[in-house]
C-alpha positions in Angstrom: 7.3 -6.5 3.2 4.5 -5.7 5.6 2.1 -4.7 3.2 2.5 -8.2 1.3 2.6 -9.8 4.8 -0.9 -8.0 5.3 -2.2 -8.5 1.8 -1.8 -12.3 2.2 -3.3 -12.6 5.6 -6.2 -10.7 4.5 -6.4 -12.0 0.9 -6.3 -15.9 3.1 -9.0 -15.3 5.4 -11.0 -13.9 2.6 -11.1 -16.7 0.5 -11.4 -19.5 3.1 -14.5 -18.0 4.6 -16.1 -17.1 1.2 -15.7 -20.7 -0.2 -16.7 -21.9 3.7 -19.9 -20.2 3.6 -20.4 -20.6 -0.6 -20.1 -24.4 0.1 -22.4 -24.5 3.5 -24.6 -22.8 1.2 -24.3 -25.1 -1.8 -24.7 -28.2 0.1 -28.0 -26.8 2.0 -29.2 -26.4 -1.8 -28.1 -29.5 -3.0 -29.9 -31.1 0.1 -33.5 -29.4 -0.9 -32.6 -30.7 -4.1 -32.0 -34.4 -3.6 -35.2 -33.8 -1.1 -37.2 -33.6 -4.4 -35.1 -35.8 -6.6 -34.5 -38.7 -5.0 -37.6 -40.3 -5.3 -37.4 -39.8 -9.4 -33.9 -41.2 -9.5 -35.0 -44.3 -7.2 -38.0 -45.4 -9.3 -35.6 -45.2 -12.5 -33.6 -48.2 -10.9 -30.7 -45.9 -10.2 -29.9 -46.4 -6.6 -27.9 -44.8 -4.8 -25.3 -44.6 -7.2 -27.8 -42.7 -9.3 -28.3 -40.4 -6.1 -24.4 -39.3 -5.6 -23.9 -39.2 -9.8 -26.6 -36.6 -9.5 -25.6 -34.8 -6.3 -21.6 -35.3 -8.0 -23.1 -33.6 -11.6 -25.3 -30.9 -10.2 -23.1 -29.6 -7.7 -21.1 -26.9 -9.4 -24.3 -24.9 -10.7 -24.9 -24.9 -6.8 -21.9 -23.3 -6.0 -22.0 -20.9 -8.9 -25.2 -19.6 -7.8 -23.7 -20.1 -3.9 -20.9 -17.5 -4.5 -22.9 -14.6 -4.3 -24.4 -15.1 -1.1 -21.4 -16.9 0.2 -19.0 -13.5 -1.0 -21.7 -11.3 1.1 -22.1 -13.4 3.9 -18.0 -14.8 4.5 -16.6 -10.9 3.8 -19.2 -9.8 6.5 -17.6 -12.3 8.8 -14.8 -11.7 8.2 -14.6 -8.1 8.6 -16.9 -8.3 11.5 -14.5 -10.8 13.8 -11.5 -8.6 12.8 -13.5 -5.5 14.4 -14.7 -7.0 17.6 -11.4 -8.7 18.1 -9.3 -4.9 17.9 -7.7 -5.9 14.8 -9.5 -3.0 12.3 -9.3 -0.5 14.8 -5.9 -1.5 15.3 -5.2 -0.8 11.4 -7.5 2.3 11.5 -5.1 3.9 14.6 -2.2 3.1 12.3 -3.4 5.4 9.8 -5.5 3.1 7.3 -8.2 4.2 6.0 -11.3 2.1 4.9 -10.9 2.5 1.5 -6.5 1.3 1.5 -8.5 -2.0 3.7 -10.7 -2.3 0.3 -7.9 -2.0 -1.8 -6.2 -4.9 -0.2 -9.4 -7.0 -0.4 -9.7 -6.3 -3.9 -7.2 -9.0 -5.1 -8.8 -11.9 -3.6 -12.2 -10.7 -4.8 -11.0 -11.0 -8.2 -9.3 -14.4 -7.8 -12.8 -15.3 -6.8 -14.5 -13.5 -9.5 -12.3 -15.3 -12.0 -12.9 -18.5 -10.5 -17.0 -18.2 -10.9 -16.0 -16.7 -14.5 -14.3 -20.2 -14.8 -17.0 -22.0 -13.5 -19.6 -20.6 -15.0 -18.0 -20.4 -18.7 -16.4 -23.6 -19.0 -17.1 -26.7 -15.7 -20.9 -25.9 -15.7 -22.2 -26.0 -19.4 -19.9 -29.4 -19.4 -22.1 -30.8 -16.3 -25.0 -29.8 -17.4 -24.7 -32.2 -20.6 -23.6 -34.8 -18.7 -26.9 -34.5 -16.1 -29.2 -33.7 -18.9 -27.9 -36.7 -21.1 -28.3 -38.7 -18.3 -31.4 -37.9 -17.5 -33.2 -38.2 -20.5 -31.1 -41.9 -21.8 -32.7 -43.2 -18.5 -36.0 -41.6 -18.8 -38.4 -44.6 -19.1 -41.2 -42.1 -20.8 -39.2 -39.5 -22.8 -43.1 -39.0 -24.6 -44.4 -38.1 -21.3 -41.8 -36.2 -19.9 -40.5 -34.6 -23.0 -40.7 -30.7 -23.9 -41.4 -29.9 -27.5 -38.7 -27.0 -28.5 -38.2 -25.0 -31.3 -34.7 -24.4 -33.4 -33.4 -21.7 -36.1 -30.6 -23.3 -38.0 -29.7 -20.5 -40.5 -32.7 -20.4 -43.5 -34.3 -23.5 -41.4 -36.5 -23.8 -38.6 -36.8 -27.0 -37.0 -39.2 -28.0 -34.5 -39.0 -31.3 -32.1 -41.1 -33.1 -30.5 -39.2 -34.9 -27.4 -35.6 -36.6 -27.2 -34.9 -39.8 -26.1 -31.8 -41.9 -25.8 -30.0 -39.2 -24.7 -30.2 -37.0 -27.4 -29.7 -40.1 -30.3 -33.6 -40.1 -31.1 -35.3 -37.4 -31.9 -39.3 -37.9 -32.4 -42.1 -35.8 -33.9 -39.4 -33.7 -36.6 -40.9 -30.5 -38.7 -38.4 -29.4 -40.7 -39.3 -26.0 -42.7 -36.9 -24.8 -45.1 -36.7 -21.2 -46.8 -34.9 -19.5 -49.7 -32.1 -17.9 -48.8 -32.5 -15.6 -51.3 -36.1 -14.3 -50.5 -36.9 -16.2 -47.0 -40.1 -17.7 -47.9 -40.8 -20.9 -47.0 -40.0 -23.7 -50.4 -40.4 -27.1 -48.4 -41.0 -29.0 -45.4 -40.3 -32.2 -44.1 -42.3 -34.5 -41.5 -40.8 -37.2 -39.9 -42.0 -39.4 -37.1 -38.2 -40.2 -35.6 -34.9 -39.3 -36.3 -31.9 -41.4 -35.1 -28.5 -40.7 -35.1 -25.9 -42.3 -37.7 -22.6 -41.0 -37.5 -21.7 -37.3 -37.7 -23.3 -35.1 -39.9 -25.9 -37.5 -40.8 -29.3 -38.5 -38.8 -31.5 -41.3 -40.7 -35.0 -40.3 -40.7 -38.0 -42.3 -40.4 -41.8 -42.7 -42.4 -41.4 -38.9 -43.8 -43.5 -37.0 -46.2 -42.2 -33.9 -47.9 -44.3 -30.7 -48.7 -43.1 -28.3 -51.6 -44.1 -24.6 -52.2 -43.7 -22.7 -55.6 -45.1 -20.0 -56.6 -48.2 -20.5 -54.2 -48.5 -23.9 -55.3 -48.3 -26.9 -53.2 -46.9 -30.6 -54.3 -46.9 -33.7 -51.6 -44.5 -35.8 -52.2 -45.2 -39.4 -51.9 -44.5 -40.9 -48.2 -41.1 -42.4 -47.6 -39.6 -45.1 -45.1 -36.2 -43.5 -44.6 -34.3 -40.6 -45.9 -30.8 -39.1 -44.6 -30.5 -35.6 -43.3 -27.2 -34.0 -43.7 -26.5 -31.3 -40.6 -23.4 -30.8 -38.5 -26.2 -31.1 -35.4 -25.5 -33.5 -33.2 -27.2 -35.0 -30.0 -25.1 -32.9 -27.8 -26.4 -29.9 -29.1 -29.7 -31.5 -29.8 -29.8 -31.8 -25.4 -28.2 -28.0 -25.2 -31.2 -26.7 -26.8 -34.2 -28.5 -25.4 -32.7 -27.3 -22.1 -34.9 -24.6 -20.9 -32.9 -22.3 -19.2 -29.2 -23.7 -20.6 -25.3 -22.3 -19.8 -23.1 -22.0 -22.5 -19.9 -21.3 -22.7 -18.9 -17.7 -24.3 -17.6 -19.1 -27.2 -20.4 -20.8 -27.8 -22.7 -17.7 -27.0 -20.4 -15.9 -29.8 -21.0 -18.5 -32.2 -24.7 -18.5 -31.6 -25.0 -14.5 -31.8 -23.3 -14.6 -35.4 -25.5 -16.9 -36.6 -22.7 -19.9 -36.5 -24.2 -22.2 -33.3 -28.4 -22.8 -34.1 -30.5 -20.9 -31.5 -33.5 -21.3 -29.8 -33.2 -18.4 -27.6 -33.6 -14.8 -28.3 -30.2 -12.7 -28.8 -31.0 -10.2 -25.5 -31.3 -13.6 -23.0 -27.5 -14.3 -24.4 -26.3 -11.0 -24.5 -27.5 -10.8 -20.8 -25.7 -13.5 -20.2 -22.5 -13.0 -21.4 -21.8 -9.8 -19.9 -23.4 -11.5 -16.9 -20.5 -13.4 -16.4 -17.7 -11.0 -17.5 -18.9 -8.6 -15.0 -19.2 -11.0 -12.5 -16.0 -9.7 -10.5 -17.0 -6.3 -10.0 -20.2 -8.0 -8.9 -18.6 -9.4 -6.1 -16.4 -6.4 -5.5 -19.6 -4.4 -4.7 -20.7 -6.9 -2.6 -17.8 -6.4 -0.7 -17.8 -2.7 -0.6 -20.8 -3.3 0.9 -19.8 -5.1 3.6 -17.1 -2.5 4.3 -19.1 -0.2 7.3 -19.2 -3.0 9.6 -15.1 -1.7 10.2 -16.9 1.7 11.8 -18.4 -0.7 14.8 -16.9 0.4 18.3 -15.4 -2.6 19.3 -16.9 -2.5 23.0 -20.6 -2.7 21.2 -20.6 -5.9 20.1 -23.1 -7.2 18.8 -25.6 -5.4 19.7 -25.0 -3.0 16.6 -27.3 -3.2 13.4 -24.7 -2.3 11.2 -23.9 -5.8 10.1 -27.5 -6.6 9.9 -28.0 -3.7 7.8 -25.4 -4.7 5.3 -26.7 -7.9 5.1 -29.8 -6.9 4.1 -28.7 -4.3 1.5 -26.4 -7.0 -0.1 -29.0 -9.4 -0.3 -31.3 -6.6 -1.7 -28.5 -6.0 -4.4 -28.3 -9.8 -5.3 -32.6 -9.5 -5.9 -32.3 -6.4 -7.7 -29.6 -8.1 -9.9 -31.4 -11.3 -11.0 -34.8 -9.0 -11.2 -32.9 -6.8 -13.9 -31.9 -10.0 -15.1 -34.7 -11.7 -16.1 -36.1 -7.9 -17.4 -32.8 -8.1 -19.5 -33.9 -11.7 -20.6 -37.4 -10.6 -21.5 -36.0 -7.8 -23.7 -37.7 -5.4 -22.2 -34.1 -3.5 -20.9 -31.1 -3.3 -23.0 -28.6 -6.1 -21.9 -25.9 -3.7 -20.8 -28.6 -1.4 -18.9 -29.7 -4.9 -17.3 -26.5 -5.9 -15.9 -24.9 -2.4 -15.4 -27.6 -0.5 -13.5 -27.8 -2.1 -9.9 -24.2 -1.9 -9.5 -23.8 1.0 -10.5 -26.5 2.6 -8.1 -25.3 0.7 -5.1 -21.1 0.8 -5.8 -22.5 4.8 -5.4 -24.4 4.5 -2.6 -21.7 2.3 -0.6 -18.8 4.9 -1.7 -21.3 7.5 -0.2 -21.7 5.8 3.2 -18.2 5.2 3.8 -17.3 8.6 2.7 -19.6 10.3 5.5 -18.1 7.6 8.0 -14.3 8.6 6.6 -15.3 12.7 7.1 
């Protein structure tokens, strides 16, 4: 009974000060964020209900990329209060060692893992759509402030110019179609707009069509309207033109077997798959190492370095991680060396430190 009675008061204080500090930290961001924003939203006619939609919309991808920091920053609290007030040494005389104190951590960290897991697979790829639809239906110069963005939908690659109306006009359409038999390119379409019908059909607008056989070219005569038959629709249409988008696993799956159209390369979604599925032992190495702050005499205070030192070594492991990252993104690692490799070396070096402190 003790144990559990331990395991919850630990596992309790955990998570309050981890969300505490991930949420101190999230709202400092989404201050510097409204900072820039604010104007942008105000001279769209938005007021301040524009301001708190945005604020409401963009707050969980501040949090998700909050819970690092906060999970470093709250466990070293945490630990650090329960040494200078005599209650690890307290545990320590009793015969606990540091790494039975880990062991009871562990749990929490995982509920915590799971819930950026959650967040990150599922709430934030939703918000995202929302803010980006948003953004670009009340974007009074989608021509100016539109990003051109390349798509591979199976044998075809489709190239747009802007979006506007959230997603429901689509301007500036290439359309280049290949054999599926040999992959060379038979015909393309160009069409100044596209709009959006119903589903699986798009209505587009003063085209002229370009076919290619056997080297030879033939232009079709201009035409005023033509349908276009794909399952895309203008949700997906605003998931692609999103730079640096979040989907959602399934998704990511879908897109990998050639079932979702892509306009990202396969190691930036591998990356970030097992990004998210390794997110909990993440977080338990940021706790591990957090864990020699328990080896402080309690009559030192805080006049030790030890917690600044493990501040600065987590924070170093949070760089290193979004450094491999983005070398993970650029191809130039293998996705699994990309996520694996930080922890790996750190988890090693923390279990080294607190087994010279246990000898």
């Amino acid at each position: 009974m003790s144990h559990y009675v331990l395991l919850r008061y630990l596992s309790i204080a955990l998570i309050t000060r981890v969300l505490l500090c991930s949420a101190a930290i999230a709202g400092l961001l989404e201050l510097l964020s409204l900072l820039e924003q604010t104007t942008p939203i105000l001279q769209r006619h938005l007021g301040l209900r524009g301001v708190f939609y945005y604020a409401i919309l963009r707050f969980p991808f501040l949090i998700s990329n909050a819970l690092p920091p906060g999970m470093l920053i709250g466990t070293l609290f945490m630990l650090t209060q329960m040494t200078f007030s005599s209650e690890i040494p307290t545990l320590r005389a009793a015969g606990m060692s540091s790494f039975t104190l880990y062991k009871y951590l562990i749990p929490a960290t995982l509920l915590i893992g799971f819930f950026g897991f959650f967040l990150t697979d599922q709430i934030i790829p939703h918000s995202e759509l929302t803010y980006y639809t948003w953004w670009n239906k009340t974007d009074p110069h989608p021509d100016q402030n539109g990003r051109a963005f390349w798509i591979q939908n199976g044998t075809r690659i489709i190239h747009v110019g802007y979006l506007s109306d959230g997603g429901k006009t689509l301007s500036d359409i290439d359309i280049y179609m290949r054999d599926p038999s040999t992959g060379i390119l038979s015909q393309t379409i160009h069409a100044q707009n596209a709009h959006y019908l119903n589903t699986y059909h798009w209505q587009l607008q003063k085209t002229y069509r370009i076919q290619i056989k056997n080297s030879l070219f033939a232009y079709n005569p201009s035409q005023d309207k033509i349908y276009w038959s794909t399952h895309l629709t203008p949700d997906d249409f605003i998931r692609l033109s999103i730079q640096n988008p979040s989907f959602s696993t399934w998704t990511i799956l879908k897109t990998l077997y050639g079932r979702f159209p892509s306009a990202f390369p396969p190691a930036l979604l591998e990356t970030s798959i097992l990004e998210r599925f390794f997110l909990p032992l993440f977080l338990c190495a940021l706790v591990l190492l957090t864990m020699p702050v328990i080896y402080i005499p309690p009559r030192t205070g805080f006049q030790s370095w030890i917690p600044i030192r493990c501040l600065s070594i987590g924070l170093l492991l949070i760089v290193t991680q979004g450094l491999l990252r983005a070398l993970g993104n650029a191809e130039i690692l293998p996705p699994i060396v990309a996520t694996l490799s930080g922890l790996v070396i750190f988890i090693l070096w923390a279990l080294n430190t607190l087994l010279r402190n246990e000898i």
